[in-house]
PyMOL Python script that loads the backbone (N, CA, C, O; Angstrom):
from pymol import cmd

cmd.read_pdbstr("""\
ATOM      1  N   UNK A   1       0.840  -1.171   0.000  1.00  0.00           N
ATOM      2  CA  UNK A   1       0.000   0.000   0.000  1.00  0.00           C
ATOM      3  C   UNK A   1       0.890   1.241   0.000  1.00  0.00           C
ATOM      4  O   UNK A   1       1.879   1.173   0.730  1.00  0.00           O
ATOM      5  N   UNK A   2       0.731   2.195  -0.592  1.00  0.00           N
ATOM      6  CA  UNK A   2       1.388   3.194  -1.140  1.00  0.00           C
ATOM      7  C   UNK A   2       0.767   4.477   0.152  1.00  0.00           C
ATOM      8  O   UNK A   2      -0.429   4.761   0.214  1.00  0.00           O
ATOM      9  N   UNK A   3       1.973   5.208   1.219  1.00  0.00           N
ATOM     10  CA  UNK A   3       1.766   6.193   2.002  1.00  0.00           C
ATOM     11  C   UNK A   3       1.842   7.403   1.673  1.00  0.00           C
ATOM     12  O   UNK A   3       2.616   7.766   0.788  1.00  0.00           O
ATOM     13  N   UNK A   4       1.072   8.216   2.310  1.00  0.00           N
ATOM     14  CA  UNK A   4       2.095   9.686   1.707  1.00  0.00           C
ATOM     15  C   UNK A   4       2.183  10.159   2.662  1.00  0.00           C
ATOM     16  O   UNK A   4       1.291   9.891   3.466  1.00  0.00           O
ATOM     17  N   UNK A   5       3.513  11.305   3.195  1.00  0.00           N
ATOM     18  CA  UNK A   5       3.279  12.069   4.573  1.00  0.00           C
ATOM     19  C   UNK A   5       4.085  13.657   4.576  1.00  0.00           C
ATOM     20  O   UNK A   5       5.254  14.039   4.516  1.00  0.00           O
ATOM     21  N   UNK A   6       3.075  14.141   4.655  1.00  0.00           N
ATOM     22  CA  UNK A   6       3.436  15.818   4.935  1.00  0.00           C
ATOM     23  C   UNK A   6       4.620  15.740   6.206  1.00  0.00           C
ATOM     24  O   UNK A   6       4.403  15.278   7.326  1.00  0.00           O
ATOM     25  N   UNK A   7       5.846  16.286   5.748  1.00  0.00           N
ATOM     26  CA  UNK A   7       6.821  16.249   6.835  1.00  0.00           C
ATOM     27  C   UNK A   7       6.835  18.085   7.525  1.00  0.00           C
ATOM     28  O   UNK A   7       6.354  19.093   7.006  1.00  0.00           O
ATOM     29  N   UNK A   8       7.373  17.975   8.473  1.00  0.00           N
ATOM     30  CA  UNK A   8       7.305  19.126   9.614  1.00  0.00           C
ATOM     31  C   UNK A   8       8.766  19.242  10.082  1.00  0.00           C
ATOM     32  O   UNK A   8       9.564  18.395  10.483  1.00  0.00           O
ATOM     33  N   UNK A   9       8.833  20.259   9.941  1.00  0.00           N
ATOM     34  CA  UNK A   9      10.794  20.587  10.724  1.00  0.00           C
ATOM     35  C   UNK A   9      11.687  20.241   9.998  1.00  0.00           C
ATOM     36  O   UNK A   9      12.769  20.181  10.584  1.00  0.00           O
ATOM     37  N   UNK A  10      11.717  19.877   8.538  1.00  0.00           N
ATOM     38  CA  UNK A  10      12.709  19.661   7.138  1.00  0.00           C
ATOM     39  C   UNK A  10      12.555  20.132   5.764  1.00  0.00           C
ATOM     40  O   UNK A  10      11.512  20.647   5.361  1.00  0.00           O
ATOM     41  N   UNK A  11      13.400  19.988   5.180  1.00  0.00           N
ATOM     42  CA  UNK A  11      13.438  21.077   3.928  1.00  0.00           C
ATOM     43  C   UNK A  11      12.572  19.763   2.776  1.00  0.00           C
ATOM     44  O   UNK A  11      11.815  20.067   1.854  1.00  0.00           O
ATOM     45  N   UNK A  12      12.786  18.972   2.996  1.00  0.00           N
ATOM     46  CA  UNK A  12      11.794  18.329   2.248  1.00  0.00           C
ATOM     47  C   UNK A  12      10.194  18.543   2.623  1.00  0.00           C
ATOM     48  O   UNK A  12       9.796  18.717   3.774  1.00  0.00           O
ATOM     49  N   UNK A  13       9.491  18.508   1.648  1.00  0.00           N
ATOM     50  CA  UNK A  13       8.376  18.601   2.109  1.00  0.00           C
ATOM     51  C   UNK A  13       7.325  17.407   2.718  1.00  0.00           C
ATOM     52  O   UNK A  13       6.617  17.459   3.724  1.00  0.00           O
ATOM     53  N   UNK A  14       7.511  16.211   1.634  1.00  0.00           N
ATOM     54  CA  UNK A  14       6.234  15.429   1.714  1.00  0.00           C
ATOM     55  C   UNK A  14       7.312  14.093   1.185  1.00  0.00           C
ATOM     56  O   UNK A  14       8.010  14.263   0.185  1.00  0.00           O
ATOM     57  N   UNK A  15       7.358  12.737   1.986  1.00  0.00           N
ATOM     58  CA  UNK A  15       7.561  11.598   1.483  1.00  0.00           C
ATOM     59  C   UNK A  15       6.387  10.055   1.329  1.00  0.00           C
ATOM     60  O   UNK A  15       5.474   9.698   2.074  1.00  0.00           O
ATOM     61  N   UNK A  16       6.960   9.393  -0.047  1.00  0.00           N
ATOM     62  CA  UNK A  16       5.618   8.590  -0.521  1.00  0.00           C
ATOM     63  C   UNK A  16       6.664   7.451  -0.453  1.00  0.00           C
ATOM     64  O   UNK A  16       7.848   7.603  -0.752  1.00  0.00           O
ATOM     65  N   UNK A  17       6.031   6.143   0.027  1.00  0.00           N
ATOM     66  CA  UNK A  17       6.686   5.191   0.133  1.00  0.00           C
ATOM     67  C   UNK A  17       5.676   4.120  -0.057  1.00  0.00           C
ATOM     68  O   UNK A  17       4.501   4.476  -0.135  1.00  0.00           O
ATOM     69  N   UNK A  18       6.018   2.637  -0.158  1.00  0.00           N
ATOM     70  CA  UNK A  18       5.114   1.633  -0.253  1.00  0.00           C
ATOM     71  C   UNK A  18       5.441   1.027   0.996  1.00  0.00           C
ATOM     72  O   UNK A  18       6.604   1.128   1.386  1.00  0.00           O
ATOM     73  N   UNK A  19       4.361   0.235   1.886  1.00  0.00           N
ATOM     74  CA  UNK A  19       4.883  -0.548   2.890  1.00  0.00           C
ATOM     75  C   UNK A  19       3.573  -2.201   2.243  1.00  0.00           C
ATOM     76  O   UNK A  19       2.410  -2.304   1.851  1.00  0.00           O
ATOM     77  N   UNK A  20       4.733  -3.115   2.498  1.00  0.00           N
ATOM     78  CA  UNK A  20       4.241  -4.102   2.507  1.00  0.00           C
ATOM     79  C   UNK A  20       4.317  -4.960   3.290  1.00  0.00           C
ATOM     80  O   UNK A  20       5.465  -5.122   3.705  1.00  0.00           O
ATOM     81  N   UNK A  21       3.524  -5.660   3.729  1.00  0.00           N
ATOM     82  CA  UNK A  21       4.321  -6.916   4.365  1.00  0.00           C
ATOM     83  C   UNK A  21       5.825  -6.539   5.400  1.00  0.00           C
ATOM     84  O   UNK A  21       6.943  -7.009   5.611  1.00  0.00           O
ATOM     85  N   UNK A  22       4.979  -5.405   5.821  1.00  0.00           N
ATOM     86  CA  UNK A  22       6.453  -5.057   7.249  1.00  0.00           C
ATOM     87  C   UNK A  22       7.533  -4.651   6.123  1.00  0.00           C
ATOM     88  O   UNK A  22       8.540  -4.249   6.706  1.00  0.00           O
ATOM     89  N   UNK A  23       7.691  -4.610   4.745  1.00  0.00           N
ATOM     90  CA  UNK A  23       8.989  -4.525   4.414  1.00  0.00           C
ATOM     91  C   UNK A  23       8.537  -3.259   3.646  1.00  0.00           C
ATOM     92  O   UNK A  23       7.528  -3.332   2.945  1.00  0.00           O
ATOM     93  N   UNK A  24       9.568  -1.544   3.787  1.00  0.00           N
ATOM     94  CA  UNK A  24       9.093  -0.204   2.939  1.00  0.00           C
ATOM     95  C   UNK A  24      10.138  -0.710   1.444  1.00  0.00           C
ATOM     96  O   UNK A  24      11.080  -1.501   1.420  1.00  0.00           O
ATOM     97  N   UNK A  25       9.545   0.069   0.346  1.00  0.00           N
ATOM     98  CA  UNK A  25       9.920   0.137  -0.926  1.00  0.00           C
ATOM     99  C   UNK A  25       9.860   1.602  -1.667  1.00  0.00           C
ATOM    100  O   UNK A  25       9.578   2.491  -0.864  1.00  0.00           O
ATOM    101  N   UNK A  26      10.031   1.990  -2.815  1.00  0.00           N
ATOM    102  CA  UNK A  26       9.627   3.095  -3.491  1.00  0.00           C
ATOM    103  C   UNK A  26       9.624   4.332  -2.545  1.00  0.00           C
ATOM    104  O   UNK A  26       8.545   4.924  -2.574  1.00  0.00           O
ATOM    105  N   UNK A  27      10.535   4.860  -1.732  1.00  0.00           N
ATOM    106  CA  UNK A  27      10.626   5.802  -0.901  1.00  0.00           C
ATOM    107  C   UNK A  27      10.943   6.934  -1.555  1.00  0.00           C
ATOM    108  O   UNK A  27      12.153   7.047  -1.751  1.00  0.00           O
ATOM    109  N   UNK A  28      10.188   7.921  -2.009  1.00  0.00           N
ATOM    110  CA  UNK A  28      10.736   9.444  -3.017  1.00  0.00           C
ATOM    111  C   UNK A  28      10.308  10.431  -1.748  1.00  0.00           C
ATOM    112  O   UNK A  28       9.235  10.364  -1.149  1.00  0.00           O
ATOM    113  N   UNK A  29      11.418  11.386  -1.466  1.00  0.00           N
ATOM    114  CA  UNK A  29      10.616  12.509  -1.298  1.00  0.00           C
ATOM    115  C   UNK A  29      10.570  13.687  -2.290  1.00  0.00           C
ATOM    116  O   UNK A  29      10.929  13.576  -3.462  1.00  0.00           O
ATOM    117  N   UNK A  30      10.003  15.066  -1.621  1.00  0.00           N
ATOM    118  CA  UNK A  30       9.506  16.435  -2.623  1.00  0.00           C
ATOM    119  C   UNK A  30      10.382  17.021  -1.621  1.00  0.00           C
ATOM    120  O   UNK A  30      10.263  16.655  -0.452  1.00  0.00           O
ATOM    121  N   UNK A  31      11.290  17.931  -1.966  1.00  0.00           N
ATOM    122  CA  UNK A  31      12.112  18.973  -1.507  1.00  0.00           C
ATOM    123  C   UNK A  31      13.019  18.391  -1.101  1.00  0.00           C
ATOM    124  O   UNK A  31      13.225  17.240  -1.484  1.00  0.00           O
ATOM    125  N   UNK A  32      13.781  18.972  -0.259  1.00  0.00           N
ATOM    126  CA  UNK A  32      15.039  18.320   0.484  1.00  0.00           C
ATOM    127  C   UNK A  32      16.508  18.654   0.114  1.00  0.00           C
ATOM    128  O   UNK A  32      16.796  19.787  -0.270  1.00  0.00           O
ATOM    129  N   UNK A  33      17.398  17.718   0.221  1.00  0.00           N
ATOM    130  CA  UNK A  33      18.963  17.799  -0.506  1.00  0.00           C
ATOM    131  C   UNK A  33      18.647  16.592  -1.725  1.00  0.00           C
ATOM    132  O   UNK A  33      19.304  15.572  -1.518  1.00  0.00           O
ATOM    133  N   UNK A  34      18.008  16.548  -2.609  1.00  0.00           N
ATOM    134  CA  UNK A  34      17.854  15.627  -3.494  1.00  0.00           C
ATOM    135  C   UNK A  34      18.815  14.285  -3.778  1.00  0.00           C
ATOM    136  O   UNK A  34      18.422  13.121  -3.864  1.00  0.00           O
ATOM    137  N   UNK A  35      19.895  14.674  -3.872  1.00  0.00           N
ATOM    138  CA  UNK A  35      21.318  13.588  -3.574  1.00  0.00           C
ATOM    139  C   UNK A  35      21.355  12.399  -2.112  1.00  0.00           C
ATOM    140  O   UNK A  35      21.543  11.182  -2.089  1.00  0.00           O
ATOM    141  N   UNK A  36      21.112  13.299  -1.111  1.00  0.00           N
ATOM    142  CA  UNK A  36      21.320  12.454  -0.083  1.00  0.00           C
ATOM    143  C   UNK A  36      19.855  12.157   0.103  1.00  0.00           C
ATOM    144  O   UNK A  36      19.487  11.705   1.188  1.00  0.00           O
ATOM    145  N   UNK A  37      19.182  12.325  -0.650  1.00  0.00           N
ATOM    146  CA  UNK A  37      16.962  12.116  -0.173  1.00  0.00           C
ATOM    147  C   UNK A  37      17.485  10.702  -0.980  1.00  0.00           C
ATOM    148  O   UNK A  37      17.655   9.631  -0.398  1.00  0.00           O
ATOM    149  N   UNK A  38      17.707  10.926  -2.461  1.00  0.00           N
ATOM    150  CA  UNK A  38      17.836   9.287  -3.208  1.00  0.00           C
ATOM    151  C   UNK A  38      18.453   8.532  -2.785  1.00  0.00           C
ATOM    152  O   UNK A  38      18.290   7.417  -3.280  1.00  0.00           O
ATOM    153  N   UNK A  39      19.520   8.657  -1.638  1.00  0.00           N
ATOM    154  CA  UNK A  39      20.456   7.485  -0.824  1.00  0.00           C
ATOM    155  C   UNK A  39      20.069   7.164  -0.002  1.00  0.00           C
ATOM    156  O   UNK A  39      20.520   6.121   0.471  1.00  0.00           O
ATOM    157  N   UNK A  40      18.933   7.906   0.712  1.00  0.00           N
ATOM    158  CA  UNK A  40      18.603   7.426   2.055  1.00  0.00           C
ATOM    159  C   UNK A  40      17.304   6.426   1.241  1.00  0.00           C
ATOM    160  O   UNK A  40      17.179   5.225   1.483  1.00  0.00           O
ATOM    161  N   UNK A  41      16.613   7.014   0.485  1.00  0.00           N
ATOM    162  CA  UNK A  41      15.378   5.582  -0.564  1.00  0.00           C
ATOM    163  C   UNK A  41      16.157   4.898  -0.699  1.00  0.00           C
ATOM    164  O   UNK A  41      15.782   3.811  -0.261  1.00  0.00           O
ATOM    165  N   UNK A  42      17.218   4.845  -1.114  1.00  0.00           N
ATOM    166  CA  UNK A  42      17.748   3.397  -2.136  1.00  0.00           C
ATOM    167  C   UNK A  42      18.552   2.639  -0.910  1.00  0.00           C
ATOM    168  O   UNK A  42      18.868   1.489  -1.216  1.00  0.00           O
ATOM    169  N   UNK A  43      18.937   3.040   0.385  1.00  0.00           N
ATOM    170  CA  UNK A  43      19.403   2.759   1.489  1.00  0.00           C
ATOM    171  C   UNK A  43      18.455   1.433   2.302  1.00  0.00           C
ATOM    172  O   UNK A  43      18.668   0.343   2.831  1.00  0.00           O
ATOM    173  N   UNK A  44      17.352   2.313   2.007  1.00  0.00           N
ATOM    174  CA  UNK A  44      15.711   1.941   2.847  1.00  0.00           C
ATOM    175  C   UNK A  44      14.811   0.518   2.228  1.00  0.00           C
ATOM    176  O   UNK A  44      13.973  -0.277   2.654  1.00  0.00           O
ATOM    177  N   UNK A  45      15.577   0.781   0.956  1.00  0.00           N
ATOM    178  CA  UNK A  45      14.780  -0.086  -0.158  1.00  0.00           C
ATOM    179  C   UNK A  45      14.538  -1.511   0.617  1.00  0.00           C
ATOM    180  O   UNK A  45      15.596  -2.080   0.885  1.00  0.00           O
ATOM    181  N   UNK A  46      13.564  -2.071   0.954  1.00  0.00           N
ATOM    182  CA  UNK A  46      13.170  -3.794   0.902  1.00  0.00           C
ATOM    183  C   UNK A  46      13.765  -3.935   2.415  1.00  0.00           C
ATOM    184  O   UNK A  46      13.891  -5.028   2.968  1.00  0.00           O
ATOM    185  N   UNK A  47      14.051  -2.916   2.901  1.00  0.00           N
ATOM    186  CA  UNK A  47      14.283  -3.123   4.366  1.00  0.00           C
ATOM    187  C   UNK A  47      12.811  -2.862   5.271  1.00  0.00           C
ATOM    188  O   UNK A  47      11.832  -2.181   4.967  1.00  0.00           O
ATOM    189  N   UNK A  48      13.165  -3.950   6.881  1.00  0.00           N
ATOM    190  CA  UNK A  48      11.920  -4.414   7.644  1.00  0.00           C
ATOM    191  C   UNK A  48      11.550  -3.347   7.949  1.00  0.00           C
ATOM    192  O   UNK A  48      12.529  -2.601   7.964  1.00  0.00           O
ATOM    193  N   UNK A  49      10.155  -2.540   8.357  1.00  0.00           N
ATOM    194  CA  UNK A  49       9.681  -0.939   8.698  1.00  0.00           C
ATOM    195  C   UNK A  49      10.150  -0.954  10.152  1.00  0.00           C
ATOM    196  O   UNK A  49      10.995  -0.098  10.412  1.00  0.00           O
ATOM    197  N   UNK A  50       9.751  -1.798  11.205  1.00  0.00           N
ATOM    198  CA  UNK A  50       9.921  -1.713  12.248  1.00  0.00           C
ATOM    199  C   UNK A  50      11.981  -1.432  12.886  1.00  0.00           C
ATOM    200  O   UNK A  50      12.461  -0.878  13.876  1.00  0.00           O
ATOM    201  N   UNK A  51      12.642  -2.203  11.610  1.00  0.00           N
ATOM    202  CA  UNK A  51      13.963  -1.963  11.965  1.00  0.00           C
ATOM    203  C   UNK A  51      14.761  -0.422  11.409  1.00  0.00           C
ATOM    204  O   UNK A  51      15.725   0.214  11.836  1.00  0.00           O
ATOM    205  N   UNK A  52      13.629  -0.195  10.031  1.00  0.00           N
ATOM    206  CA  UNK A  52      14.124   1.238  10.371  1.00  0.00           C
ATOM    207  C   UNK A  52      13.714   2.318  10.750  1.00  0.00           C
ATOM    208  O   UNK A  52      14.197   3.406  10.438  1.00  0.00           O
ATOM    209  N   UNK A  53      12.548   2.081  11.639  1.00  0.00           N
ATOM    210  CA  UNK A  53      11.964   3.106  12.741  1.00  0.00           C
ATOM    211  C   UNK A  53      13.195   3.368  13.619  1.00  0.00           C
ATOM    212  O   UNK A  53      13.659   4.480  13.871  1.00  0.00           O
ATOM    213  N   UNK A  54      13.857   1.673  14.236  1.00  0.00           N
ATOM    214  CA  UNK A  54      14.778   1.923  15.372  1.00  0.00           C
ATOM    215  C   UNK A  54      15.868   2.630  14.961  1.00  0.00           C
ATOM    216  O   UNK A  54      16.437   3.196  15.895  1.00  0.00           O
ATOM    217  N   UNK A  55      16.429   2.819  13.725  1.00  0.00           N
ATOM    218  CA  UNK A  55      17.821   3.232  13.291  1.00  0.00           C
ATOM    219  C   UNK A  55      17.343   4.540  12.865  1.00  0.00           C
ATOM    220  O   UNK A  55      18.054   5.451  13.289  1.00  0.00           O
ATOM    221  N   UNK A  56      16.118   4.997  11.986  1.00  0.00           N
ATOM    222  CA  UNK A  56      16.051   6.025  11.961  1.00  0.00           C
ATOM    223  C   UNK A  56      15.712   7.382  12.341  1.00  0.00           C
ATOM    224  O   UNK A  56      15.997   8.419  11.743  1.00  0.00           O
ATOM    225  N   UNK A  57      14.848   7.179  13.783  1.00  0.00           N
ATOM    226  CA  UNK A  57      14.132   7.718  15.044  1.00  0.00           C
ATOM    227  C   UNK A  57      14.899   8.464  15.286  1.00  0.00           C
ATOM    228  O   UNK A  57      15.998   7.939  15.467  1.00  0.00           O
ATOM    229  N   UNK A  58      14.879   9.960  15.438  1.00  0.00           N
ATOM    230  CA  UNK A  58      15.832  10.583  16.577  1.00  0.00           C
ATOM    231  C   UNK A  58      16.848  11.377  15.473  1.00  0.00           C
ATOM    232  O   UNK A  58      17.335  12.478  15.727  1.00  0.00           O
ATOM    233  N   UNK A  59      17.048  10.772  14.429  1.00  0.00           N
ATOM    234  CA  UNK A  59      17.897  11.797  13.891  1.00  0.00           C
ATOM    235  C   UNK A  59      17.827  13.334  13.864  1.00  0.00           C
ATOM    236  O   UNK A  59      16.768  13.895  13.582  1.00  0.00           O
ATOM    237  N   UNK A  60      19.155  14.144  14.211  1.00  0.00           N
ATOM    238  CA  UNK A  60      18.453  15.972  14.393  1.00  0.00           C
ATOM    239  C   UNK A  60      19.468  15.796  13.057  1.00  0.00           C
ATOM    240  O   UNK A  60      20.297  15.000  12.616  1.00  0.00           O
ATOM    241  N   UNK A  61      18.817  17.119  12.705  1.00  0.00           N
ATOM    242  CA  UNK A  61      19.636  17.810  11.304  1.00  0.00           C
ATOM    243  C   UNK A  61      19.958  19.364  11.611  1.00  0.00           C
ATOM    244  O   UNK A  61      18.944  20.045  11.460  1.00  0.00           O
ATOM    245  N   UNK A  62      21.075  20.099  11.994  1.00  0.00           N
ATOM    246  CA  UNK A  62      21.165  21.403  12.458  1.00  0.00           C
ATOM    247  C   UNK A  62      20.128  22.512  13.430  1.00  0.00           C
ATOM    248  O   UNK A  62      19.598  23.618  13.539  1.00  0.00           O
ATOM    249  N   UNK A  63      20.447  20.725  14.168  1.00  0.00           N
ATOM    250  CA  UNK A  63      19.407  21.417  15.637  1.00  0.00           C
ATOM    251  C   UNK A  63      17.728  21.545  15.578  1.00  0.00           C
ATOM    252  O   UNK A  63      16.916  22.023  16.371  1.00  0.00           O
ATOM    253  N   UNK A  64      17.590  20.882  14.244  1.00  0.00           N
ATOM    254  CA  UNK A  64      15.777  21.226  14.070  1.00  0.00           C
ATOM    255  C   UNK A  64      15.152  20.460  15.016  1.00  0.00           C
ATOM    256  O   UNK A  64      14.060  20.771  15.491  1.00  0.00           O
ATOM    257  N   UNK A  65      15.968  19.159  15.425  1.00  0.00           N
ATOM    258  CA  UNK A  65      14.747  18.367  16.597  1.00  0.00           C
ATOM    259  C   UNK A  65      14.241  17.005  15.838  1.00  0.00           C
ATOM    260  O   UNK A  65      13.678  15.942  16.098  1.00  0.00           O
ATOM    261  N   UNK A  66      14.853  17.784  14.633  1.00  0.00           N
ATOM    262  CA  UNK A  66      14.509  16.449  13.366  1.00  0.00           C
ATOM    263  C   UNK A  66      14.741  16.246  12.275  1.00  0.00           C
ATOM    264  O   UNK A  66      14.840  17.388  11.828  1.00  0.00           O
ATOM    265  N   UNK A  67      14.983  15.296  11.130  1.00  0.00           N
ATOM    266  CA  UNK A  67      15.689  15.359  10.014  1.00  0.00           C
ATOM    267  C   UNK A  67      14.849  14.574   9.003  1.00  0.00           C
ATOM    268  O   UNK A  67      13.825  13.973   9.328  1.00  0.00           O
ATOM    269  N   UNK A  68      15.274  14.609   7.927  1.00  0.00           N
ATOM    270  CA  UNK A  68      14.545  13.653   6.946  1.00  0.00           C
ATOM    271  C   UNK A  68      14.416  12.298   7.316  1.00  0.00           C
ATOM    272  O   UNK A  68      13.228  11.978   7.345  1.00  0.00           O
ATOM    273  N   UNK A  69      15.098  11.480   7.578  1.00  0.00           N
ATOM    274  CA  UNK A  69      15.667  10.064   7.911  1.00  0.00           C
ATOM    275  C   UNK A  69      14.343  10.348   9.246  1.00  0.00           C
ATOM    276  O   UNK A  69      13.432   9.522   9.312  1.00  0.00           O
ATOM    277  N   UNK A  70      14.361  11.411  10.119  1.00  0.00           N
ATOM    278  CA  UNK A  70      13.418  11.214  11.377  1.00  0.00           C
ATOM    279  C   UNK A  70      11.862  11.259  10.849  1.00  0.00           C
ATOM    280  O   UNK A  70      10.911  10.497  11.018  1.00  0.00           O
ATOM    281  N   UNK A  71      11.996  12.257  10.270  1.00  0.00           N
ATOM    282  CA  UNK A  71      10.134  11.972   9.551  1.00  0.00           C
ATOM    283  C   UNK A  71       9.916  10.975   8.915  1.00  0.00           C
ATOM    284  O   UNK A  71       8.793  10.540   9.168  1.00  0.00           O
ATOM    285  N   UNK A  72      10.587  10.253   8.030  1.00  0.00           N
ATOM    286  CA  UNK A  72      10.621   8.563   7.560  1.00  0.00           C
ATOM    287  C   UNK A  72      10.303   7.909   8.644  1.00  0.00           C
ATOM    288  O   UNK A  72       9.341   7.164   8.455  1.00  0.00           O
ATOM    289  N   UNK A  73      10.737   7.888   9.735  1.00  0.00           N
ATOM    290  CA  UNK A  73      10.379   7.084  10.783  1.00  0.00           C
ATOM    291  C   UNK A  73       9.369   7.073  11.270  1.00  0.00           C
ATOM    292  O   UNK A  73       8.686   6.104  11.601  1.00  0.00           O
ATOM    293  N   UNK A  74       9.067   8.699  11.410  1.00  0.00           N
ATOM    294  CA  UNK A  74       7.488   8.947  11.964  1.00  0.00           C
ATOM    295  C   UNK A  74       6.396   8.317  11.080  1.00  0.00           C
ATOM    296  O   UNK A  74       5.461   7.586  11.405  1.00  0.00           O
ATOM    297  N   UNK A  75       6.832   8.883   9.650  1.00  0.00           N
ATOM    298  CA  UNK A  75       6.062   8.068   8.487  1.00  0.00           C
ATOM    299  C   UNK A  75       5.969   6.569   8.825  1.00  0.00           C
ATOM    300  O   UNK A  75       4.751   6.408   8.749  1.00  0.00           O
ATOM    301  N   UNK A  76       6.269   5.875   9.013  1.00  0.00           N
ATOM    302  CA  UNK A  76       6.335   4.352   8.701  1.00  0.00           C
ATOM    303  C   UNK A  76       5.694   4.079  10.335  1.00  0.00           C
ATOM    304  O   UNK A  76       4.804   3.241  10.481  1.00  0.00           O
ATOM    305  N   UNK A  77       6.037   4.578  11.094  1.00  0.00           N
ATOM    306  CA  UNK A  77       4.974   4.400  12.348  1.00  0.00           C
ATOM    307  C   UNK A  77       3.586   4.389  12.217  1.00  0.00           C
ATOM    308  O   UNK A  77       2.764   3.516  12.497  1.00  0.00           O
ATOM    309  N   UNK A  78       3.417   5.921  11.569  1.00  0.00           N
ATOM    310  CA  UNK A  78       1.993   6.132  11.512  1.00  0.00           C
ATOM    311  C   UNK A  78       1.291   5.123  10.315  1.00  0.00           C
ATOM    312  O   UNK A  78       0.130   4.756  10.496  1.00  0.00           O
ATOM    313  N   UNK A  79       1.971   4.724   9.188  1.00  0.00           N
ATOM    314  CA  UNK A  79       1.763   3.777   8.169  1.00  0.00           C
ATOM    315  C   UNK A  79       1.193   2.389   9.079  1.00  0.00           C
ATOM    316  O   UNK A  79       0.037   1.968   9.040  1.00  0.00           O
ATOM    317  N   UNK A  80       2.458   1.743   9.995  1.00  0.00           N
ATOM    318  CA  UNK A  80       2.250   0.742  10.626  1.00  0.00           C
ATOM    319  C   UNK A  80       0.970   0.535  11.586  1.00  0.00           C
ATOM    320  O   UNK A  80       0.214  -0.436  11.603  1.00  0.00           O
ATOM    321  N   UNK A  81       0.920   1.778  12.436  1.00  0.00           N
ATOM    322  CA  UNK A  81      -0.352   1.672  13.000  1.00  0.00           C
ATOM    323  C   UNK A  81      -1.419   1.980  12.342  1.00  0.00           C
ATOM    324  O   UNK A  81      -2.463   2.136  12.977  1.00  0.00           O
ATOM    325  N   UNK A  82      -1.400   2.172  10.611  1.00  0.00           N
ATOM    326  CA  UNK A  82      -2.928   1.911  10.110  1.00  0.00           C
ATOM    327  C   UNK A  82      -3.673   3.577   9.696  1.00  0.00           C
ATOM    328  O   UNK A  82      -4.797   3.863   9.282  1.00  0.00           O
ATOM    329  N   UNK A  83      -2.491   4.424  10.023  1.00  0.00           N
ATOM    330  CA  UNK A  83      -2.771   5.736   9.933  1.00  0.00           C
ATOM    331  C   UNK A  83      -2.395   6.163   8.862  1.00  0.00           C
ATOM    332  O   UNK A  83      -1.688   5.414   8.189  1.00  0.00           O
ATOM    333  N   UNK A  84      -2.764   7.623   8.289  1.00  0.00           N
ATOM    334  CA  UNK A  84      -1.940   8.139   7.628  1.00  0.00           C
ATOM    335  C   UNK A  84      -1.855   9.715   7.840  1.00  0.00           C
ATOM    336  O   UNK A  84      -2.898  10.264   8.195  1.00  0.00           O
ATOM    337  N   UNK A  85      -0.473  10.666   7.618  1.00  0.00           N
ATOM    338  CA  UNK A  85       0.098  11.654   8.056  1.00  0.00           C
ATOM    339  C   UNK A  85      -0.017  12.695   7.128  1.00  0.00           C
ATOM    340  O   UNK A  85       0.489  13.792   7.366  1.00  0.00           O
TER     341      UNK A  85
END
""", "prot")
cmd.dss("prot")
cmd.show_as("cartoon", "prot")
cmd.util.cbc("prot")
cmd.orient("prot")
């Protein structure tokens, strides 16, 4: 099933990902550093959601409180519990 999520506190705006079967795919975001946005998708690719909540949770990016890699996390939470952001 294909997510979408308005991000808060990063220069990207909005990331769309697929979650299946516990495992995320197709991770693009809109805005951001475009270079390091496509490494952190292609990083993420076919990996378990729940394992990269734990690795990606918490990341700050110049003190914002939060980073791209951290709203992915939030994303895939709210995905997991059935929500959407």
């Amino acid at each position: 099933m294909t997510h979408t999520y308005r991000t808060r506190g990063t220069c990207s705006k909005q990331i769309t990902f697929d979650l299946n079967d516990g495992i995320v795919s197709n991770v693009s975001f809109v805005g951001g550093c475009n270079g390091n946005l496509q490494g952190v998708g292609r990083l993420v690719e076919g990996q378990k959601a729940e394992e990269l909540v734990a690795k990606l949770k918490g990341i700050n990016c110049g003190g914002k409180g939060t980073s791209c890699p951290d709203q992915l996390a939030r994303a895939i939470e709210i995905a997991l519990a059935g929500k959407e952001g």
